[in-house]
N, C-alpha and C positions, 0 to 999 in steps of 0.2 A: 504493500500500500504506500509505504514511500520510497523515493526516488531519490530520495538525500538531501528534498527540501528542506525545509523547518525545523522544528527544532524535534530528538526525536523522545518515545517515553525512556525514563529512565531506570533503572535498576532498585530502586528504592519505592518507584511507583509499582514494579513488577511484585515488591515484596510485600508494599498494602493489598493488592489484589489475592495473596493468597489468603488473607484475611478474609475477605469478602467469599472467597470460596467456602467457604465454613459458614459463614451466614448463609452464602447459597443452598447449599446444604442441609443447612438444621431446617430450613422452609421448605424443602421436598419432601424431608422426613415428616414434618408435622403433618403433610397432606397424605403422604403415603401410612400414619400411624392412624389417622382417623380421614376416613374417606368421605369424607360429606362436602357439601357446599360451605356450611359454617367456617372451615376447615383453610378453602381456598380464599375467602373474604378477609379472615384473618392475617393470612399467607401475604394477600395482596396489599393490605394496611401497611403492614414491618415491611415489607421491600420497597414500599415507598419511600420511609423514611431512609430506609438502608441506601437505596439508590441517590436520595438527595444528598448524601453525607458521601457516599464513594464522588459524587460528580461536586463538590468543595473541593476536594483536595484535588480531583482534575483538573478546573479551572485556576488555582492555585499553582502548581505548576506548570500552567500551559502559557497564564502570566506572566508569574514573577519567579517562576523557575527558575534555577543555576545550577543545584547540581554541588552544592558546597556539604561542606561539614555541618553545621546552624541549621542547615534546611534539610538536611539527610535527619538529622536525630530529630526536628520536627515532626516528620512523617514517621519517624520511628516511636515517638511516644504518642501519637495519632492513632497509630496501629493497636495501643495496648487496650484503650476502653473501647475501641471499635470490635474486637477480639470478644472483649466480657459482653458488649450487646448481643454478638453474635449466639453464643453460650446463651445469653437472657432469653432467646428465642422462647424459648418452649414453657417456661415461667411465664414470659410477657400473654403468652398464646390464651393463659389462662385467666388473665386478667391479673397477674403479680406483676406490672411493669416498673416496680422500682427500680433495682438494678438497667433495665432495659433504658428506662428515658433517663435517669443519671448518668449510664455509659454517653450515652447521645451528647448532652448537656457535657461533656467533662471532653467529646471529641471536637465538639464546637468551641473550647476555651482553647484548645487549639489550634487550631484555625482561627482563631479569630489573633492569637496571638503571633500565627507566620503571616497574616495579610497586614498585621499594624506591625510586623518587627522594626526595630531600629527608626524607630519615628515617621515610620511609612504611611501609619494613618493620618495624619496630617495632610497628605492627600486626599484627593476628591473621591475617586475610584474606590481606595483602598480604604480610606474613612469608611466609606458607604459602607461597607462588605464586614469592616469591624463591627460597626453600631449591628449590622445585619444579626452577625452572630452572639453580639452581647445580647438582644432583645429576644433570641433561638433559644439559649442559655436559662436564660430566667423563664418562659413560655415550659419548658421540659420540665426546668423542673417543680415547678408548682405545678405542673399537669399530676404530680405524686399524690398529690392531695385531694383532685379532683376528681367525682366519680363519672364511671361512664356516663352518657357516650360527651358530655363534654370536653374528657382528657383527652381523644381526640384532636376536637375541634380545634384545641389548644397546637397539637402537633401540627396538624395544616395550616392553623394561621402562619407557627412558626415557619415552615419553610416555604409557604408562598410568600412570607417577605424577602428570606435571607435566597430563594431563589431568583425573587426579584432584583437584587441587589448586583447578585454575581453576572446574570443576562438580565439585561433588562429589556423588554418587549416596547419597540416603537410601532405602537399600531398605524400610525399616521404614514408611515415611511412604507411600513409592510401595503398597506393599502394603496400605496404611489406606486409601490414594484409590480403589482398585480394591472394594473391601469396601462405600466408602462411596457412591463413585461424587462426589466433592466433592473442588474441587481444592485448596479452604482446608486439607484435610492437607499440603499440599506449600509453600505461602506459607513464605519464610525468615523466622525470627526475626529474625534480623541484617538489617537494610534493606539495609547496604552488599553485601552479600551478593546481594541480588535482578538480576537482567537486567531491562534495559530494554527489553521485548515490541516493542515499533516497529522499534527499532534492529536487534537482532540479526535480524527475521524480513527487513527492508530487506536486511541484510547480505546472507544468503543466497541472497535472490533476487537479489541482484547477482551474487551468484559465480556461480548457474545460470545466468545470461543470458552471463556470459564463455564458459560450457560450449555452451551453446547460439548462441553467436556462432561458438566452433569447429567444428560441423558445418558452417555455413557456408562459412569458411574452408578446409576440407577438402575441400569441393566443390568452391571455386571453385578451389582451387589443382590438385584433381584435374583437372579439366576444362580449367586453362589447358594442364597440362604433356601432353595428352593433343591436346589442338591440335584442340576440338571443332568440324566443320564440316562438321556433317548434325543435322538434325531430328529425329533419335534421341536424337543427342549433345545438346544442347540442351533438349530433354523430360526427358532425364534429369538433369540439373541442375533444372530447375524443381520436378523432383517431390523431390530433396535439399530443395531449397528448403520445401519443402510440409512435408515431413515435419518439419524444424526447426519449422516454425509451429507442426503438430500437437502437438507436444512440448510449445514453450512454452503452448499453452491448456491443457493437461491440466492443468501447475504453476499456471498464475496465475489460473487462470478460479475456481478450488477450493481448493486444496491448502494455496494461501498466505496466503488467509484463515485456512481454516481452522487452520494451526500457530499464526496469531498468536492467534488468539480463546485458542485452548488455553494459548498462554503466556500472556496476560493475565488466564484466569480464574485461574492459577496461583499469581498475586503475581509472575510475574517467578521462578518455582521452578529456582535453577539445577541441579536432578535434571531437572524436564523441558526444559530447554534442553538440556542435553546430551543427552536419549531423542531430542527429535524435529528437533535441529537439528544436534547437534557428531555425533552417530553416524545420526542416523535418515538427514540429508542424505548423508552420505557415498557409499552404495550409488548413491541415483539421481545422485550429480556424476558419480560414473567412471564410472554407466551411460550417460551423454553422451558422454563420453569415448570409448567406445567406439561409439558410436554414429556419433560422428566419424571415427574408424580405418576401421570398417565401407564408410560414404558412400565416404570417397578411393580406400581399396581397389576397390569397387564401379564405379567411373568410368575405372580406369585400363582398357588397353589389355587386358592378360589377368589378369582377376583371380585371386588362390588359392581352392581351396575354403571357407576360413575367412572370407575376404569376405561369404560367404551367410550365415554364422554370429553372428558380429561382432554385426553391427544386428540380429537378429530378437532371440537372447538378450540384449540389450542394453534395446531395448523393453520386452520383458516385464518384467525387473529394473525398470526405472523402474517402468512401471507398478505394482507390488507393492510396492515402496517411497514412492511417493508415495501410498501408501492408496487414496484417493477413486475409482479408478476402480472398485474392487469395493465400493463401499459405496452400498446400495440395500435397501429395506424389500420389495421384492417377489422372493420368493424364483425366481421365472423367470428375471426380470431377471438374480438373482445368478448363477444356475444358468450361461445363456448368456453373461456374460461367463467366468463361469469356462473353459467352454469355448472360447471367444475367445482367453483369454488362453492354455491349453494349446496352441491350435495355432499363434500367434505362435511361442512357444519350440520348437516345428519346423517352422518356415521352412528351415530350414537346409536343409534335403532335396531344397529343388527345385533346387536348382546342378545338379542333370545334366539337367532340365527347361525350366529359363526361363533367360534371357539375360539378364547383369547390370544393362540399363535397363530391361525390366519388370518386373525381382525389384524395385527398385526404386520403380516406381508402385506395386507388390501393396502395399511398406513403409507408401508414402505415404498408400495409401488405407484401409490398417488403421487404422495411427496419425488420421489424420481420424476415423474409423468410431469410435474410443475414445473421442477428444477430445470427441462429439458424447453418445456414453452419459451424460460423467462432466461434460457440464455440467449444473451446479446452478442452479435458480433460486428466490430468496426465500429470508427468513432463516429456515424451516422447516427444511430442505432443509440448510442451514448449523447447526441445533441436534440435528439426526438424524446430521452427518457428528461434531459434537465428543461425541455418546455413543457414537457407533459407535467413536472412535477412543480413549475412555474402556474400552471393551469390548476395545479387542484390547491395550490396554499390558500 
């Protein structure tokens, strides 16, 4: 994904990320330990905040990055209560969210102290982003005290502000690029202000590849605890396998060119970094996630009905959020994935038809069947995806 432009992630961001893999993790577990909807609503609450707190320290490096000693043991003490939230998972799930929103609350004193280091808040940018996190801080943690569902409420105000902060959304400008069809409406005045287009598109597909590392994971752990030893058992692992592939072509063959072209014609516009990376990505991450839960459920012994559910509604969501598979000049073409993609999102239906290892391959060989539509070829093909997706912002 890069070419040796920008600036590139670094070794210290690679060591937060194995953090977040743990978080990742303990929220598959939670779905796959009790299979219901309740299950996945919760799921989807904590990777919210999980997601807004790994994408702080993204933009935090993709800033004011260097790469020094000061800023390595920042992200290394960042690391430590983001670590203990992770672990809070399953406490939090239950409604103990002490430890949970104090880890939060004690990772944002962090961040709030690498973005004002060395009298940097003093600055306009980095001011903002400080006060951001100072008002995140207090918001967590008096959420302790408050009962459902307002402690919450508490948690989304908190990071619809300090998300505000870090991108801030020019709807005026957004709305001039659409009119104009020209991303120079959206270039920041303020240079420090701009994303560096390499970096953050880098970031993201790292964290999709952690996602997509966990369906793996999922599998194989399904399949060990399951004690696979017949040719069924076995086929149906390879086609989990298969199906993680499909996934990751669909992101990387297309998708992740194309967000970065889009940020680069931008200026680095942190309105579109936030449209098509901090909120666009969000949808198809926990769409893996679930994808994840689905697979393990899918492998165990006797699955629940919601096992059938999981991965198909999970698929489609990607799909629809990664754009690129319904973007095509001929209107058949679109017509037929549309339909494609309606009968993905009822899959669900055949659990009282198929047996969990050929629901299974059906997954495998759709997802492939997709992956093969939405590959692109030539930079034609690449300048018809960044109008098409100029058309739907």
């Amino acid at each position: 994904m890069n070419d040796g432009e920008g600036k590139r992630v670094s070794w210290v961001e690679l060591y937060l990320d194995l953090i977040f893999v743990l978080a990742v993790g303990e929220l598959a577990h939670l779905i796959v330990d009790e299979p219901e909807m309740r299950s996945v609503w919760i799921a989807l609450g904590l990777f919210f905040t999980l997601w807004w707190t790994w994408i702080g320290f993204s933009v935090l490096y993709n800033r004011f990055g260097v790469d020094k000693a000061p800023q390595r043991l920042l992200f290394l003490a960042g690391s430590v209560p983001t670590g203990v939230a992770a672990v809070a998972i399953a406490p939090a799930s239950t409604g103990d969210v002490t430890v949970f929103a104090l880890s939060l609350a004690a990772t944002r004193v962090v961040l709030a102290i690498a973005n004002g280091w060395g009298g940097a808040w003093r600055e306009v940018l980095r001011g903002r982003i400080t006060i951001a996190y100072g008002i995140s801080i207090a918001l967590f943690v008096v959420s302790i005290w408050v009962p459902e569902p307002l402690r919450y409420v508490l948690w989304a105000l908190a990071i619809a502000q300090e998300s505000g902060a870090l991108l801030h959304e020019d709807r005026k400008a957004t709305r001039r690029m659409r009119e104009t069809r020209s991303f120079k409406e959206l270039v920041p005045a303020n240079p420090q202000e701009a994303i560096d287009s390499h970096h953050f598109a880098e970031r993201f597909g790292l964290f999709l590849i952690i996602l997509l590392g966990e369906v793996v994971v999922e599998a194989g752990q399904a399949a060990a605890n399951a004690h696979v030893d017949s040719f069924d058992g076995w086929g149906a692992l390879v086609a989990a396998m298969i199906l993680a592939a499909a996934l990751w072509w669909l992101y990387f063959d297309a998708a992740a060119e194309v967000n970065l072209k889009v940020l680069e014609l931008s200026g680095g516009s942190p309105t579109m970094a936030r449209a098509i990376f901090a909120v666009g990505h969000m949808l198809p991450s926990f769409s893996l996630l679930l994808v994840a839960s689905g697979v393990g459920l899918l492998l165990e012994e006797d699955p629940p009905r919601i096992a059938y559910w999981l991965p198909c509604i999970a698929i489609g969501m990607y799909l629809l959020s990664t754009r690129v598979f319904m973007v095509t000049t001929n209107r058949a073409g679109r017509a037929a994935r549309l339909v494609l993609l309606v009968a993905i999102f009822q899959l669900g239906r055949l659990h009282e038809t198929l047996s969990p290892h050929p629901y299974l391959w059906l997954l495998a060989a759709l997802a492939v069947t997709c992956a093969a539509l939405a590959w692109r070829t030539g930079d034609r093909q690449e300048d018809e995806d960044v109008a098409a997706y100029i058309g739907r912002e």
